[in-house]
N, C-alpha and C positions, 0 to 999 in steps of 0.2 A: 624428572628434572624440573626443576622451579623455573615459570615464565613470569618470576617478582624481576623488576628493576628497582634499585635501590635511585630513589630521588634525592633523597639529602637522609641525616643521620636519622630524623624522626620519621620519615615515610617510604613505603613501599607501592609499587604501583604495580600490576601486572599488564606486559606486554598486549597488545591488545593491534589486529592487523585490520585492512580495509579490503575492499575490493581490488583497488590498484595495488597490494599490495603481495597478491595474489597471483598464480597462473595454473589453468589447468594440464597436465602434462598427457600425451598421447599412449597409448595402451600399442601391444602387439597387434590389436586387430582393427582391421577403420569396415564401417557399413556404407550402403547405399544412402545417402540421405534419404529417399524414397521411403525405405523402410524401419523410418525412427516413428516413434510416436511420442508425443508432444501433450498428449491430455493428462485428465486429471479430473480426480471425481471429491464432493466434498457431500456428505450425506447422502439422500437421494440423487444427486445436482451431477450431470456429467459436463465436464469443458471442454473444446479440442484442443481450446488454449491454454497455458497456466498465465492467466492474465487477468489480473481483475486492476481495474479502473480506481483511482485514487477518487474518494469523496471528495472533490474540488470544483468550483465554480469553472475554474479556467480550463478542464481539462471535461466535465459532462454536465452534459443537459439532459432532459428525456431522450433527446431524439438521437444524440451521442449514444447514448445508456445502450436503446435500442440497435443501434448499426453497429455497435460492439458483439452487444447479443448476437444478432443473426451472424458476426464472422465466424462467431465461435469462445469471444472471452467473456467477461462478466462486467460490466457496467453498475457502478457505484453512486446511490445519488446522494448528493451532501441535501438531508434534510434539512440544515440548517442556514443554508445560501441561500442566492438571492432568487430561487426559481419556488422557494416557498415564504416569501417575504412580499413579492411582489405579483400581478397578475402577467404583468409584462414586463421581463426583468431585460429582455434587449437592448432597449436603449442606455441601463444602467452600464449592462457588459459592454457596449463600445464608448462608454465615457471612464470605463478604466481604462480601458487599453489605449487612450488619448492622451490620459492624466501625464504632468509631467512632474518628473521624482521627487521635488522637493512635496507635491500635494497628495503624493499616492496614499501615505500610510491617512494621513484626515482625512481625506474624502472617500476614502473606502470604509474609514468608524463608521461615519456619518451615513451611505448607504446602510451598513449592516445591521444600526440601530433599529431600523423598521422590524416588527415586531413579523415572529415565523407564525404564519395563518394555518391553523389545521386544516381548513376547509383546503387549502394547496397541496398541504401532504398529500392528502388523499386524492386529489385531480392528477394530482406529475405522476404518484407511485401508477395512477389507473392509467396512465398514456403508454406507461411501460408496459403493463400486464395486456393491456389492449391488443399490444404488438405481436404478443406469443413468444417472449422472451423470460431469462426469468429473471426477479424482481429482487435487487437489493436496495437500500436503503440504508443510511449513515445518521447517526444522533452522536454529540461527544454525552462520557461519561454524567456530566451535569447538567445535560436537558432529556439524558433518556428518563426519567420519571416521569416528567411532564409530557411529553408526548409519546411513550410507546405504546398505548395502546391505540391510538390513533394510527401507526405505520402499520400496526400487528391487524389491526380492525380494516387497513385498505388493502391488506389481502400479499404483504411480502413474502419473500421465499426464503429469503436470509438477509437477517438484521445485524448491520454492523455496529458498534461500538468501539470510536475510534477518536485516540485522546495522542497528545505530544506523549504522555507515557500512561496507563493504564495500569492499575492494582486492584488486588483481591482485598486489599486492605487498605480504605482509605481513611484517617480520622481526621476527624472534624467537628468543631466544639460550636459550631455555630450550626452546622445544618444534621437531618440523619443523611447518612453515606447511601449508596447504593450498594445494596448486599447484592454482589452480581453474582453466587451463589442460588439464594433464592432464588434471582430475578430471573437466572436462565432455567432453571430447574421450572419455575410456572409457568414458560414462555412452549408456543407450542410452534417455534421455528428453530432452525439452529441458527447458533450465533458465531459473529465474530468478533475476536477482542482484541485489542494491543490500542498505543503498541507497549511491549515489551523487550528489554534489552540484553536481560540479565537469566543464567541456566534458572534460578532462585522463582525469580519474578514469574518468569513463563511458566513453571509446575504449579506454580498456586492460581495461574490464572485457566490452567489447563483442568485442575481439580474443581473448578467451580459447574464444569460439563460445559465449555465451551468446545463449539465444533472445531473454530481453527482460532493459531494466536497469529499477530500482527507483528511484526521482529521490526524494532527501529525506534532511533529515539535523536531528530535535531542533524538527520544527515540528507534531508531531501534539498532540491535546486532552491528553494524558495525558504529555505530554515535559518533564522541568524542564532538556534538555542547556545552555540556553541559561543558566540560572543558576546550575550545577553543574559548567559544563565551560567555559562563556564559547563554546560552540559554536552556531555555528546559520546555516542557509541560506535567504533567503526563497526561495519556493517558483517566483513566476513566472521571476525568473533561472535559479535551478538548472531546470529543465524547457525553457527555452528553449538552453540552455546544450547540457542533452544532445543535445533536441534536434538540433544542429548538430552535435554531435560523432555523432551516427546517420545527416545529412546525408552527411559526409566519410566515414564507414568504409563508407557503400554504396559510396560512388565507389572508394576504396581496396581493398576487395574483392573490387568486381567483381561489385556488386550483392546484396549480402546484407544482405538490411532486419532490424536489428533493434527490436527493439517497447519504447516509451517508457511505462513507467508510474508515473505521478506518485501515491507514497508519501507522505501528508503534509498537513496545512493544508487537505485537501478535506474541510472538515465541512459544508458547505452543498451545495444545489446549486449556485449561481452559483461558486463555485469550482469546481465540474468541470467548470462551461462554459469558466473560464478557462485551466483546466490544460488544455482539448482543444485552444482557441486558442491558446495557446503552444507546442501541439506533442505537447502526450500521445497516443497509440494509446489509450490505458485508463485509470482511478486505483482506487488501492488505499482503500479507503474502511473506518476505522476505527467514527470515532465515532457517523459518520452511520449507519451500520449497528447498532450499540451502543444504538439509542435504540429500534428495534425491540422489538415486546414479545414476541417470542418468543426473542428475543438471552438467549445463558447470563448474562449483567453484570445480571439483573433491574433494568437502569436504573443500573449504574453502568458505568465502563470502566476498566483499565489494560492496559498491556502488559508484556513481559518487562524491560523497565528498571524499574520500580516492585520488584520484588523485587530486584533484584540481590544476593548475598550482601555483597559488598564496596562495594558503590557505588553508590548504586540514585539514576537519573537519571528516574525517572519520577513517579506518582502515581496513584492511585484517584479519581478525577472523578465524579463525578454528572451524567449524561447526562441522565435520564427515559427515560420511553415516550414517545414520541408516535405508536405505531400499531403497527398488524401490518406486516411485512416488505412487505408485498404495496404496501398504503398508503404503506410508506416510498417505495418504488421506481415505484410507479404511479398513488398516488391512487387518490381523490379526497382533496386537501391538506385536512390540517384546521389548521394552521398556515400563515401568512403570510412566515413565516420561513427560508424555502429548505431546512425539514429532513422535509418531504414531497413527494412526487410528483417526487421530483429527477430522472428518467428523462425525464418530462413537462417539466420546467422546462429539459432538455436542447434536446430536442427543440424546443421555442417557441425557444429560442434561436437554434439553427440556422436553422428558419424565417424568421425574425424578420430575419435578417441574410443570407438566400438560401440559402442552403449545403443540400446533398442529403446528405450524408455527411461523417463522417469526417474523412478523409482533404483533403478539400476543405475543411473548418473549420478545421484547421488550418491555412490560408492568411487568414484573417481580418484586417480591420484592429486591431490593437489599439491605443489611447492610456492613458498617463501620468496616471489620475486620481485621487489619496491623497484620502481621504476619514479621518474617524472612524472606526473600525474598531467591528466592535458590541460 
């Protein structure tokens, strides 16, 4: 059965859902929450969380990266912020979080202009590795040239590669592209890519030997792509999407799993319930992280789109606190709101619906159910 909506005489669109737009439905059997489990392994690399840290200034620093690490998730560091720009980037993070809106998007160019120091790469990735944690690392597609050997040379565990949208084929009549093909075939870590939005897009970025794709494209707290570019992906599609498209390249390769991690729209927890039901291995969690109170954004968030020199597709949001890191990820909630104890709100879920793991949620019933969005 055709999911086309006819738009007018000359266009066709296919239907396409969100996370709210979504619900998971309950099974004949419910568990002990006790007895779910929550991890997740990506290579050698085991997590107790599926939780990796959004490359963003407002959401980690080393020492974030680090106290992620030891609870259990992955901590992400944007190599291209201000903690390798600057020796002392503090004072810059509490003169964002001061700014007021009419001066955020210039006076954050104006910060991000200062030039990324290798010499810092290499100091912040070693503060992390220093800790006994393990070590990621964020470049977008068009500065990993110029600096990965330098992330690769400070000793990473896994290199991210993480753009508004991410391809196996990018041209360009002015510059050479990054054949990310080559580039992770000579690389001696695994990688991570996206994001990507589309079944298409994902098997070609899965065939170049990336370890895991990045699912999302223009739907995170701090994104304006959708009224700045007219782009945007609801989250449950795009994720079920890849999903399927990680279905067929095991069978095509001959069993090589690659790891789905849904980038995007997961600001609650009942969104990460959904993006696990639709198929995610993990999600990359921005804002929900962002609201921590030991988060560098002191209660606010953007990402690398909010500054853009030419085009900036993003914004400075006001998140709040609502807790220590600890509280974010494990309670006890002190909001009603799915933006604490979302580890726990995971967990009840899976219970709630039978599931032990994983792996096994991801086969879940899901139904078609749009609601008001909050």
């Amino acid at each position: 059965m055709s999911n086309e909506i006819e738009i007018g005489r000359g266009k066709r669109g296919r239907r396409a859902f969100s996370f709210d737009d979504i619900a998971v439905v309950p099974s004949r059997r419910t568990r002990d929450p006790k007895d779910v489990s929550v991890g997740w392994q990506i290579d050698a690399y085991h997590f107790d969380l599926p939780i990796v840290a959004a490359p963003m200034d407002s959401v980690m620093s080393p020492a974030t990266a680090v106290q992620l690490g030891k609870l259990g998730g992955l901590g992400v560091l944007d190599l291209e912020g201000l903690w390798t720009r600057y020796e002392t980037p503090e004072p810059h993070l509490a003169e964002i979080a001061s700014l007021a809106p009419a001066d955020a998007t210039r006076r954050m160019q104006e910060l991000y202009a200062e030039p990324i120091k290798a010499e810092l790469i290499t100091q912040r990735l070693k503060e992390i590795r220093d800790a006994g944690v393990t070590v990621a690392g964020a470049l977008s597609p068009q500065r990993t040239q110029e600096h990965y050997q330098t992330v690769v040379d400070a000793g990473v565990d896994l290199f991210v590669i993480r753009g508004t949208t991410v391809s196996a084929e990018h041209v360009s009549g002015n510059a050479e592209p990054l054949n990310l093909k080559r580039f992770i075939y000579e690389l001696d870590v695994p990688v991570i890519v996206g994001g990507a939005s589309t079944y298409t897009a994902a098997l070609h970025l899965m065939r170049t030997g990336a370890a895991g794709v990045l699912v999302g494209f223009g739907g995170g707290a701090a994104h304006t792509t959708r009224v700045s570019l007219g782009i945007h992906a609801p989250m449950a599609t795009a994720v079920a999407d890849v999903a399927a498209a990680r279905r067929d390249y095991l069978d095509e390769s001959g069993g090589r799993y690659v790891h789905v991690i849904a980038d995007g729209g997961v600001g609650h927890s009942g969104d990460m319930v959904k993006a696990v039901a639709c198929g995610a291995d993990a999600v990359m969690l921005g804002a929900a992280l962002a609201r921590a109170d030991e988060a560098p954004g002191r209660g606010w968030h953007w990402g690398p789109e909010a500054h853009h020199s030419q085009l900036p597709r993003g914004e400075r949001v006001e998140v709040g606190n609502h807790g220590p890191l600890d509280e974010i990820l494990f309670g006890p909630g002190r909001q009603a709101d799915g933006t604490t104890n979302i580890v726990g709100a995971l967990r009840r879920a899976m219970a709630t619906t039978g599931y032990s793991d994983l792996k096994e949620f991801q086969r879940v019933e899901v139904v078609v159910s749009p609601y008001q969005p909050r």
